[in-house]
C-alpha positions in Angstrom: 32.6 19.4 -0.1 35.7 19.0 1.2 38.4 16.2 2.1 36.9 15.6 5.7 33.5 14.8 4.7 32.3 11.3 4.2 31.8 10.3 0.9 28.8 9.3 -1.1 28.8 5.2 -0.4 26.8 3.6 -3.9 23.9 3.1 -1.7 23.3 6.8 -0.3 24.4 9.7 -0.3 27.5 11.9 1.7 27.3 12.5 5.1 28.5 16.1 6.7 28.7 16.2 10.3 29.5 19.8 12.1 29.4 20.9 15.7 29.5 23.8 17.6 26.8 26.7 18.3 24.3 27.3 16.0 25.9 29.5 13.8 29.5 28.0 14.2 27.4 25.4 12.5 26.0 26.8 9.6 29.3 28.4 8.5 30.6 24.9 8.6 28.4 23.5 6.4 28.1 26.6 4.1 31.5 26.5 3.8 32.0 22.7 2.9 29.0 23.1 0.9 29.4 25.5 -1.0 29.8 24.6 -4.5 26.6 22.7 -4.1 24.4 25.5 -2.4 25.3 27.1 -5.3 23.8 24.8 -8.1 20.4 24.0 -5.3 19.9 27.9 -5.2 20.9 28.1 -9.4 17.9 25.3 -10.0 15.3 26.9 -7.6 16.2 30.0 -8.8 14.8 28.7 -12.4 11.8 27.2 -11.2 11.0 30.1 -8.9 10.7 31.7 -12.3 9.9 29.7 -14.3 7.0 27.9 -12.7 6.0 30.3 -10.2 6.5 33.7 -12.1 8.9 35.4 -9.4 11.3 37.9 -10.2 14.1 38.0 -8.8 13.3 41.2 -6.9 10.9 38.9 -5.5 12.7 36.1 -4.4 15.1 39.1 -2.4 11.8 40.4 -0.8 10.7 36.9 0.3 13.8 35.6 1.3 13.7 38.7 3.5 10.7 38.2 5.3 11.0 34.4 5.8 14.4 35.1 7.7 13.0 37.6 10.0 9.8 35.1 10.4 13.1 32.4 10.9 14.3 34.8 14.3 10.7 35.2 15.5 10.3 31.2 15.0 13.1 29.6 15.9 16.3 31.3 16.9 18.4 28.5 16.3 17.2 28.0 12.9 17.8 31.7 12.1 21.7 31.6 13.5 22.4 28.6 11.2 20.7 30.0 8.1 22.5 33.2 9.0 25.8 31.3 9.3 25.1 28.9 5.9 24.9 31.7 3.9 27.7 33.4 5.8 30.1 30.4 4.8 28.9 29.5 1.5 29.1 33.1 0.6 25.3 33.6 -1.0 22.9 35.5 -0.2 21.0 35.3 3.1 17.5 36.1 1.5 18.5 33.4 -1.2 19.1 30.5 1.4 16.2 31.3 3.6 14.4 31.7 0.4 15.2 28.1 -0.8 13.9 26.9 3.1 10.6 28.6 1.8 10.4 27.0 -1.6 7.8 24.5 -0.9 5.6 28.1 0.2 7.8 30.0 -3.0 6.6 27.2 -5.5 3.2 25.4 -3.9 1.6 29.1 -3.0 1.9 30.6 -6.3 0.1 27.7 -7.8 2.8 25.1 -8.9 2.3 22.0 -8.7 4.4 19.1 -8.5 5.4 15.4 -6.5 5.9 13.9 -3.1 6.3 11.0 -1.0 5.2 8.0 0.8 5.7 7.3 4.9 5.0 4.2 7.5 5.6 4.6 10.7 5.0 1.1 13.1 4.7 1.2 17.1 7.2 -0.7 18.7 4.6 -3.4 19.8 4.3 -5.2 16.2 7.7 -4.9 15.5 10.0 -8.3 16.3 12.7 -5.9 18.5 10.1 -3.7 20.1 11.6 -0.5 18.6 9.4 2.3 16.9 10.5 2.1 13.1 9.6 5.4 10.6 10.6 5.5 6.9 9.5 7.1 3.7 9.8 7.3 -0.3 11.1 11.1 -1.2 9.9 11.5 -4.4 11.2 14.6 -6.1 13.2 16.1 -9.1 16.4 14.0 -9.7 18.7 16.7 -10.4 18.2 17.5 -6.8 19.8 13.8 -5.7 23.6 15.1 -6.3 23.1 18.0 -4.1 21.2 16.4 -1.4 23.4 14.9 1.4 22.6 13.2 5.3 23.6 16.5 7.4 24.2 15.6 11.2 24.6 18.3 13.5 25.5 18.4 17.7 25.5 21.6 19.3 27.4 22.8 22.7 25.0 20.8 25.0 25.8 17.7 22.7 22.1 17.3 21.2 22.1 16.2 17.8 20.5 15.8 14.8 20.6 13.7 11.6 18.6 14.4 8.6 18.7 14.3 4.9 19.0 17.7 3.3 19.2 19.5 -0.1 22.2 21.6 -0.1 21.2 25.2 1.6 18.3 23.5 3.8 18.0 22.1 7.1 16.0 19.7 7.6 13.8 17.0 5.5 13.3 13.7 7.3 15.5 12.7 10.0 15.7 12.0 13.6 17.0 13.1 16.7 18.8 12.0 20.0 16.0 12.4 21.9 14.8 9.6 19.5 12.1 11.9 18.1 11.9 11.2 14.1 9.9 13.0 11.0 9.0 11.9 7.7 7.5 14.9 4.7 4.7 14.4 2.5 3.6 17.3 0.3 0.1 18.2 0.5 -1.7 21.6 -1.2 -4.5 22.9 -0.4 -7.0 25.7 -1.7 -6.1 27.7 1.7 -1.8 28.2 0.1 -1.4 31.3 -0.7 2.3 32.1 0.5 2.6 35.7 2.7 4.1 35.6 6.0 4.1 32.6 7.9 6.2 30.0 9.0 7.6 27.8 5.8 6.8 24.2 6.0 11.0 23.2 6.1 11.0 25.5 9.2 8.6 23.2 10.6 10.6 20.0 9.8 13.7 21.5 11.7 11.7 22.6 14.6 10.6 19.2 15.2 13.8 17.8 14.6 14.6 20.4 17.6 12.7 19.0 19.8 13.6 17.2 22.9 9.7 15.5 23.5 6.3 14.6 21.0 4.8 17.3 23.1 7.7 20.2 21.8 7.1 19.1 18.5 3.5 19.3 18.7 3.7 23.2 19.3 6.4 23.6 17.0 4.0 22.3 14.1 0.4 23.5 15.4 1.2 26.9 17.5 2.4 29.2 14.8 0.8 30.5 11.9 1.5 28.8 8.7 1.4 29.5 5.0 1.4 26.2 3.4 -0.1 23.0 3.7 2.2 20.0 4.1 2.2 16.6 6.4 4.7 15.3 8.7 4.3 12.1 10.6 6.1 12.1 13.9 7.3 9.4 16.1 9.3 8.8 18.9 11.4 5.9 20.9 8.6 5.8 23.5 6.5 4.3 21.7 3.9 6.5 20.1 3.1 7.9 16.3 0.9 11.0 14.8 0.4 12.1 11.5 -0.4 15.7 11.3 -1.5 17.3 8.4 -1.5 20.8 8.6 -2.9 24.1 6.5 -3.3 27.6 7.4 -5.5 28.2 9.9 -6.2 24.2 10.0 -4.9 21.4 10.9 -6.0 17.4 11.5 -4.9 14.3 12.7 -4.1 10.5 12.2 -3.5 8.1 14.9 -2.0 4.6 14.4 -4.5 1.6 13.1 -3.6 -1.7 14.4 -0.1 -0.2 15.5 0.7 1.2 11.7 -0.2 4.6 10.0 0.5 5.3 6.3 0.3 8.4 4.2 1.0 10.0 0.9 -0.1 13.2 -0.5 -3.5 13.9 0.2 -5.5 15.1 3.6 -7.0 11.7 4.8 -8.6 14.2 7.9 -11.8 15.7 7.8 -10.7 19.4 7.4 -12.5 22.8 5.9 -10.4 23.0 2.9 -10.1 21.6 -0.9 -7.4 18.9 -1.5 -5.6 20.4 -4.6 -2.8 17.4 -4.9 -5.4 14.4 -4.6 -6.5 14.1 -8.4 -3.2 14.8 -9.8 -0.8 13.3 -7.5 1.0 10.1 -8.7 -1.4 7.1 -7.2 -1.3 9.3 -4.2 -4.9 7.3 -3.5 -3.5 4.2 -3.1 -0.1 4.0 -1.9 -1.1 4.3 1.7 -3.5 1.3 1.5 -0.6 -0.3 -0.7 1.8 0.4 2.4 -0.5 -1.0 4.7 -1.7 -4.3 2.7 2.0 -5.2 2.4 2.9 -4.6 6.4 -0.7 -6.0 8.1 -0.1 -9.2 8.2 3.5 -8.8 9.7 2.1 -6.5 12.3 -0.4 -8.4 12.9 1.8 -11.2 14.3 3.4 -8.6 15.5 6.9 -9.7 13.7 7.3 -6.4 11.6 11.0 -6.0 10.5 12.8 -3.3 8.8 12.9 -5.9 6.2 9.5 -5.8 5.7 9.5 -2.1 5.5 12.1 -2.0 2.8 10.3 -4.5 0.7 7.2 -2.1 1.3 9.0 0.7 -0.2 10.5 -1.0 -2.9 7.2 -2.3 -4.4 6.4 -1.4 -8.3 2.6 -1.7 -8.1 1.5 0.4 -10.8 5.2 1.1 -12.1 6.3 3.7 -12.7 4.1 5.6 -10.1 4.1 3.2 -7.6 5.4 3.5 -3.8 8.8 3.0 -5.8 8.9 6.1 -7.8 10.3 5.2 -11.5 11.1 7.8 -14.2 8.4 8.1 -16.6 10.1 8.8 -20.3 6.8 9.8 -21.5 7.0 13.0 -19.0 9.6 16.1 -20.2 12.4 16.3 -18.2 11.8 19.5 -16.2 8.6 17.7 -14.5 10.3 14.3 -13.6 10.1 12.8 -10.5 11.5 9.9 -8.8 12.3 7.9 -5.7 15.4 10.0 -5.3 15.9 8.2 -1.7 14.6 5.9 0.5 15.3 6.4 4.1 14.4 3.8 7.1 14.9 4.7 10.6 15.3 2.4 13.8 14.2 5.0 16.5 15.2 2.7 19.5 18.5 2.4 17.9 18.8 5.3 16.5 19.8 4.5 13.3 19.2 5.7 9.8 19.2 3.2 6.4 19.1 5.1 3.3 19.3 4.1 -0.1 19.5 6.1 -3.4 17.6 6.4 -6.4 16.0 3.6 -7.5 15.7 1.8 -3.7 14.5 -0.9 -5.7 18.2 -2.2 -6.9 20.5 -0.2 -4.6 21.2 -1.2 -0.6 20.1 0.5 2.2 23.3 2.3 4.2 23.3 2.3 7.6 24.6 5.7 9.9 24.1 5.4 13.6 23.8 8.7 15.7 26.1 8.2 17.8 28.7 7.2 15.4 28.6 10.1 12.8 30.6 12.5 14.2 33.6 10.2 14.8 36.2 11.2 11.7 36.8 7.6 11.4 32.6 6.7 11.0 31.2 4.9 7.7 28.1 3.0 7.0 27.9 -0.3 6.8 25.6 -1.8 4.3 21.9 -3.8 4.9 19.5 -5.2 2.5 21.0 -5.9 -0.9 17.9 -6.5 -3.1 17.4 -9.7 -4.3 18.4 -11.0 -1.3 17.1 -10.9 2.3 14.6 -8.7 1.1 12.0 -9.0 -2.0 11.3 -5.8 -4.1 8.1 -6.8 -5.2 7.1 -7.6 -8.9 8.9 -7.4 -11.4 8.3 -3.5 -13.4 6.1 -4.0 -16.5 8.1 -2.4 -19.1 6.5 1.0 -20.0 6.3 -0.2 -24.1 4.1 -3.0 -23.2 2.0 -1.3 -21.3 1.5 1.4 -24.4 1.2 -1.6 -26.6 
């Protein structure tokens, strides 16, 4: 990174703004990213390897097709992958590789974490604005390289979403005040090939100007890779999709709230390969939703209340608030690495790093971040205006 970009704040993490066309774009951020593309292609490099048995001949022939699938998709997201790598002076079949790594990793047969998501219609909430937020639980060494990238092209829509260093998109929202939130799911129908990657997906929703865009940008293209994305918008209205080749189901709001983790809660032709081995994956939804009913219900739901939903230990450390486990080697652990909250009304986006649980949320509005002179301001210290939930059990008494 470089002296113009805003720094990490102890809450979150850096923010990079860049503007221009598509490409001007990506070379922007390669180029300010650089050193850290480097160390998020490095570790995925490894665990292409290493978990999923690619060579590296293999990661070059993938990375190949997924950017020509990238120019068939999505032309925009093809110019700025082009223009990353271009800037941070890698590879292109490396970068577009690492936009494929949940479809690199998850269709080869590894298996690993993921996440938690609410989303609450504007109804039960006390302002009347549509509020999304999630848990992204995943690897900690990816937290340093992971930043809030904003981006506003020539006709001045913009983006912002957090992102690991050489990717695009992960949850965010949009000016059109269109959001997303990721959860990993995996399915017996993964088997990699050619396909749109499941990142791909996440950016071409973040693309889009209207719910109905989106829709097609998820449902009308062939994918590879299972995964979920809950989608919701300023006017009012929420869907969880959960997606698989060839497949695909969906969730619609329950008394103005929807909830998901990382199994298929739709009926769908296909076995659910995450559901037994996925951290409380079971029960975090129906946590989620037993902490924000009653709020909702009176129809007085806050983003307080959504924070203190994400922060809750129940079942520590595998709760909705993702603790390190020491009994699990290093390579496999996972964690709450951050905790983002979005105001889609507002258009703003709280985040908080790893633990959420004893870190405040920091706030970056839209419209602000590509002012030089922008910073966050800070919201919901814990302790304070907010409650975290119970205290952790400490992991030896539990063994004892």
């Amino acid at each position: 990174m470089n002296e113009h970009d805003r720094p990490a704040h102890p809450a979150g993490p850096p923010l990079i703004a860049v503007e221009g066309t598509y490409r001007e774009m990506g070379a922007e951020l390669g180029r300010r990213t650089g050193d850290l593309v480097e160390r998020s292609i490095q570790t995925y490099l490894r665990r292409f390897r290493d978990g999923a048995g690619l060579s590296d001949a293999d990661v070059l022939r993938w990375g190949a097709t997924y950017l020509g699938v990238a120019r068939e998709y999505d032309t925009r997201i093809a110019e700025m992958l082009e223009g990353l790598a271009e800037g941070a002076g890698q590879p292109i079949e490396h970068v577009t590789a690492l936009n494929a790594r949940t479809e690199m990793l998850y269709g080869t047969g590894y298996r690993d974490e993921g996440c938690t998501s609410v989303a609450v219609l504007p109804k039960y909430t006390r302002d009347g604005h549509t509020l999304l937020a999630q848990n992204w639980d995943w690897h900690p060494e990816q937290g340093p390289v992971t930043f809030l990238l904003a981006t506003r092209d020539t006709e001045g829509f913009s983006v912002l979403t957090l992102a690991e260093a050489g990717m695009l998109a992960k949850s965010g929202l949009n000016s059109a005040g269109l959001g997303v939130c990721a959860n990993l799911l995996v399915s017996d129908r993964d088997t990699g090939g050619v396909g749109v990657p499941y990142h791909y997906l996440l950016r071409g929703v973040l693309q889009s100007r209207t719910m109905s865009e989106a829709h097609r940008k998820v449902l009308d293209v062939r994918r590879i890779s299972s995964g979920n994305l809950l989608i919701a918008d300023a006017g009012g209205e929420a869907i969880d999709l959960e997606v698989a080749p060839e497949v695909f189901g969906h969730l619609l709001p329950e008394d103005g709230l929807i909830t998901h983790s990382n199994h298929f809660a739709s009926p769908l032709p296909l076995v659910d390969r995450k559901a037994a081995t996925s951290a409380l994956t079971l029960l975090r939804p129906s946590r989620a939703r037993h902490l924000l009913e009653d709020a909702a219900a009176a129809r007085t739901l806050t983003l307080a209340d959504i924070v203190g939903a994400l922060r809750d230990h129940y079942s520590f450390p595998d709760g909705i608030c993702r603790h390190l486990d020491p009994g699990i080697p290093a390579e496999q652990a996972v964690t709450s690495v951050y905790s983002v909250v979005m105001d889609l009304g507002t258009r703003d986006l709280y985040i908080a790093a790893e633990p959420p649980c004893t870190r405040p949320y920091a706030r970056w509005n839209l419209d602000d971040v590509f002012a030089d002179s922008s910073s966050p301001d800070v919201h919901f210290p814990p302790g304070s205006d907010v409650a975290p939930g119970p205290e952790p059990v400490p992991l030896e008494a539990v063994d004892a």
